[in-house]
C-alpha positions in Angstrom: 0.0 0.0 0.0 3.1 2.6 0.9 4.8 1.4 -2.3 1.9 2.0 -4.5 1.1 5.5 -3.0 4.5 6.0 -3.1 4.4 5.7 -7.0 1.2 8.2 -7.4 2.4 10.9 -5.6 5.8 10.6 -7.9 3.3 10.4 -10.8 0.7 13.5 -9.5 3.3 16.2 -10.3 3.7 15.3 -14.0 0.1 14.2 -14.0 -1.0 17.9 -12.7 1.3 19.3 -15.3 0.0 17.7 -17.8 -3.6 18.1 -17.1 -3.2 21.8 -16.6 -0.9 23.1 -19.6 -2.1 20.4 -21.8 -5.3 18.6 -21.4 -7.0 21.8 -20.1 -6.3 24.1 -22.9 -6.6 21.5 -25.6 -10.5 21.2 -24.1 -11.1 24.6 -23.8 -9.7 25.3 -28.0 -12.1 22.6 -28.8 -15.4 23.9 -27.0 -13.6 27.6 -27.8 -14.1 26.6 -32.0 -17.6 25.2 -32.3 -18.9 28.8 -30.0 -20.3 31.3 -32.5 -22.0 34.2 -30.8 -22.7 32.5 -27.6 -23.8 29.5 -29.2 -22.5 26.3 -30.7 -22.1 25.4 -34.7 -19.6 25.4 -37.4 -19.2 29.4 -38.2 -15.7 29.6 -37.6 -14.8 26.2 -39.6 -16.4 28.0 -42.0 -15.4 31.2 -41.5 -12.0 29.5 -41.5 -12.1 27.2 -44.6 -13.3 31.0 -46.5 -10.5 32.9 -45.2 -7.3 30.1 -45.3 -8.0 27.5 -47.3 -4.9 28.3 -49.3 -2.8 28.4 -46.3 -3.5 25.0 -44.9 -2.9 23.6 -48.7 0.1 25.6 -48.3 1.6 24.4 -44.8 1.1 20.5 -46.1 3.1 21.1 -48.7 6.0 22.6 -46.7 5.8 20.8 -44.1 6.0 17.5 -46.6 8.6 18.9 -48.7 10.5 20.0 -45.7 9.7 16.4 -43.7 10.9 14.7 -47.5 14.0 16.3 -47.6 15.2 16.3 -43.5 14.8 12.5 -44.1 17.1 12.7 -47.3 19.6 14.4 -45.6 19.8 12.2 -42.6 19.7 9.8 -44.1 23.0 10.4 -46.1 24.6 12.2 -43.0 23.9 9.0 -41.5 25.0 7.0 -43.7 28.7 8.3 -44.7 29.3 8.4 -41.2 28.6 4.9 -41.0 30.0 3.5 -44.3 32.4 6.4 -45.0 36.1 5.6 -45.3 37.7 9.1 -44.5 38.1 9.5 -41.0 39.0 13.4 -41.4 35.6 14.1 -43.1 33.7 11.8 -41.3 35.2 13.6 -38.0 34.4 16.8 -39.5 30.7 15.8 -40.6 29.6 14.5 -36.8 31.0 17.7 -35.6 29.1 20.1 -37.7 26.2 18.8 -38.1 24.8 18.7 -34.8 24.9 22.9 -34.1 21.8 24.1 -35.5 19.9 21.6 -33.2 20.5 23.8 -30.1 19.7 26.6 -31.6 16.2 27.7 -30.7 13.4 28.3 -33.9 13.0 31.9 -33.3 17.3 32.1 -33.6 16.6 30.2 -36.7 14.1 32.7 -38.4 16.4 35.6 -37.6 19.6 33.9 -38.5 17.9 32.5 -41.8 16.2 36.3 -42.4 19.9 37.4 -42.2 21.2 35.0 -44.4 18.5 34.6 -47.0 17.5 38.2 -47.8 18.1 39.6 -51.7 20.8 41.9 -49.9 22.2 38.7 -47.0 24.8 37.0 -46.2 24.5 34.1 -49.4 24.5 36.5 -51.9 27.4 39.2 -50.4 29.4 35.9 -50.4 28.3 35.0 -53.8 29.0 38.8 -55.4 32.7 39.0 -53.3 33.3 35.7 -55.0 32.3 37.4 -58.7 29.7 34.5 -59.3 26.6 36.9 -59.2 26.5 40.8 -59.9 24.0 42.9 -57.1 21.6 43.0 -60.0 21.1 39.1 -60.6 20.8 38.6 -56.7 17.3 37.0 -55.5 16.5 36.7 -51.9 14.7 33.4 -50.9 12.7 35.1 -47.9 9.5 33.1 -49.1 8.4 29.9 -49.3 12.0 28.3 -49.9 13.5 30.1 -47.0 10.8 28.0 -44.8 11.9 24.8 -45.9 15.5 25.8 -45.8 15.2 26.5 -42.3 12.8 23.3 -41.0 15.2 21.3 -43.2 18.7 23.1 -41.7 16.9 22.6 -38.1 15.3 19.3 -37.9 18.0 17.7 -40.0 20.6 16.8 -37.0 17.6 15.7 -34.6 16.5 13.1 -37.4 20.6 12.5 -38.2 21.0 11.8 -34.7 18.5 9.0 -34.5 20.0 7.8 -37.3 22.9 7.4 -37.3 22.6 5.5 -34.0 20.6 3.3 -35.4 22.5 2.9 -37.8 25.6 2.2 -35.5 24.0 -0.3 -33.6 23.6 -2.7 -36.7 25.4 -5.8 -36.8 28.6 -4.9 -39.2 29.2 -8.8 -40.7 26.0 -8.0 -43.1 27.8 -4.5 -44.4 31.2 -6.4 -44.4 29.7 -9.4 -46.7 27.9 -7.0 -49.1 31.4 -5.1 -49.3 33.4 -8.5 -49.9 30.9 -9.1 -52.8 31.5 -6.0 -54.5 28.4 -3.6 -53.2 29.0 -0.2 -53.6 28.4 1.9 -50.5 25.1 3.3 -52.1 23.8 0.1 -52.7 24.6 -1.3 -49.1 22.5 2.0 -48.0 19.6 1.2 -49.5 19.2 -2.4 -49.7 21.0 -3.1 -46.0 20.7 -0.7 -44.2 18.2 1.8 -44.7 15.5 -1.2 -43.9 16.6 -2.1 -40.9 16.2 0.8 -39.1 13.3 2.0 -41.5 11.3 2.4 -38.2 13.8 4.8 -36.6 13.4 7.3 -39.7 10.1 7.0 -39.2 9.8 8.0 -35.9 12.6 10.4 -36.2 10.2 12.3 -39.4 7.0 12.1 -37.6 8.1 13.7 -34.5 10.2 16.6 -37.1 6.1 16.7 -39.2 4.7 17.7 -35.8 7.4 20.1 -34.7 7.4 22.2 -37.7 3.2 22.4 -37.9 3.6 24.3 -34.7 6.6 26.4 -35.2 5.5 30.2 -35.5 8.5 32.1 -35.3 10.0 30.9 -39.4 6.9 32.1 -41.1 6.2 35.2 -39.4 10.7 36.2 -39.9 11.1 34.6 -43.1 7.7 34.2 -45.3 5.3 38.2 -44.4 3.7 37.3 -47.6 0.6 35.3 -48.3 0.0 32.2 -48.5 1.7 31.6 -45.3 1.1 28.8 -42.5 -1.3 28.3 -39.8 0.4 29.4 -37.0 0.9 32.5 -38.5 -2.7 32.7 -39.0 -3.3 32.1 -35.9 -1.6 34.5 -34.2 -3.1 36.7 -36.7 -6.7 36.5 -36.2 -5.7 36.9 -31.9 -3.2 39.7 -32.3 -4.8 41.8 -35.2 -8.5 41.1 -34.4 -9.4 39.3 -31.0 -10.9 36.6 -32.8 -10.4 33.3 -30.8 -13.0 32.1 -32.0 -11.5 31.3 -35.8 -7.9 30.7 -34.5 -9.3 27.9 -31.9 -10.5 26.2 -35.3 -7.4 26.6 -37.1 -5.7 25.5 -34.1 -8.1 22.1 -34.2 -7.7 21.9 -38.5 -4.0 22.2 -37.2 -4.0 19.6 -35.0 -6.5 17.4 -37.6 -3.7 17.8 -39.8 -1.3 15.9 -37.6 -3.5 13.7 -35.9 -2.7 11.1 -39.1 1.6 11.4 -38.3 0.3 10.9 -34.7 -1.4 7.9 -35.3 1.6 6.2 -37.1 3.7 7.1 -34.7 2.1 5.8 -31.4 1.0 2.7 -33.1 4.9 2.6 -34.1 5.6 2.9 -30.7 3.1 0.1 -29.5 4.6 -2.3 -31.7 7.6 -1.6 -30.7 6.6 -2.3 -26.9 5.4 -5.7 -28.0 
């Protein structure tokens, strides 16, 4: 009996936390997008659907490009580091890749802003260098300077998982495929990119769901329109009090990501068993 209320009142803490800042809130947006007026229906869906249709078209696309390409990339990083043959520039690669995942997303935006922009840092490099004149300069502070920055952040995170997988795998299979003449691309994909398959699936997932809620890239980098949800979100609260419409794009939002969800905890279950 001591034992076991031992173990709930180590539990209540998280459990309060969670109720509070999670459950709580999550409740209150749902009931918050059906109210119209002081009473209940689908007005702001509506409204909402009207007003940024194009936007949540838009953010699915990025977000998939971006979740596309992170797993590209890692997947590469990953694997020179595990079948590459220059210690120097494998040395080199596992230092350098892992900064931009301590940097926070709001960092990001600026740093990206700073970089991306017709008259930043890319293109002073590129005109010192005499590849570009000022006149043939184009900044990429749009839709491409989103994906560049989801991709440059969530690229280590997903590497990471990776390439730990990776390491883990038993090295007589890579060895006998080398012996027999494989190439190290082919090794990649037909040895080891299944077998941890499930880690790069995890790894994207968890990168899909970071980057639908990220706020700070859109509103730095892309101040046009279409831009994504969050940025509409804070939008409709900031410019016009309307809670209302940003508690259903909150919930599309979170419709949107429910399917990733759902692969990953079902990932996660199998796993267990």
């Amino acid at each position: 009996m001591q034992k076991r209320l031992l173990a709930i009142l180590l539990v209540l803490p998280a459990l309060i936390m969670i109720v509070l800042f999670f459950i709580v809130p999550l409740f209150a947006s749902v009931v918050g997008a059906f109210e119209v007026g002081g009473t209940m229906g689908l007005g702001n869906f509506t409204k909402s659907f009207e007003l940024y249709s194009s936007d949540m078209i838009f953010t699915l696309v990025i977000v998939t490009v971006s979740t596309v390409l992170i797993g590209l990339f890692s997947v590469s990083i990953g694997g020179y580091l595990t079948l590459g043959e220059n210690p120097r520039a494998m040395a080199a690669l596992r230092w350098l890749y892992r900064w931009p995942m301590f940097i926070p997303f709001i960092v990001v935006g600026q740093v990206m802003r700073t970089f991306l922009a017709k008259n930043g840092l890319m293109n002073n490099i590129l005109v010192s260098l005499g590849l570009l004149t000022p006149l043939q300069t184009v900044g990429f502070l749009d839709w491409r300077g989103i994906v560049i920055a989801f991709v440059w952040k969530q690229t280590p995170f997903v590497t990471l998982l990776v390439a730990g997988a990776m390491a883990s795998l038993d090295r007589s299979t890579i060895e006998a495929a080398r012996n027999l003449g494989a190439s190290r691309l082919r090794i990649l994909i037909e040895i080891v990119l299944p077998q941890i398959a499930a880690t790069l699936m995890v790894g994207l997932i968890l990168s899909f769901v970071t980057m639908m809620s990220v706020l700070s890239v859109p509103l730095m980098i892309n101040a046009q329109s279409p831009t994504m949800l969050t940025a509409d979100i804070a939008f409709r609260i900031n410019a016009h009090g309307d809670y209302g419409v940003a508690n259903a794009l909150g919930l599309i939002s979170l419709l949107l990501t429910a399917g990733a969800a759902l692969i990953y905890l079902r990932q996660s279950v199998k796993e267990r068993s």
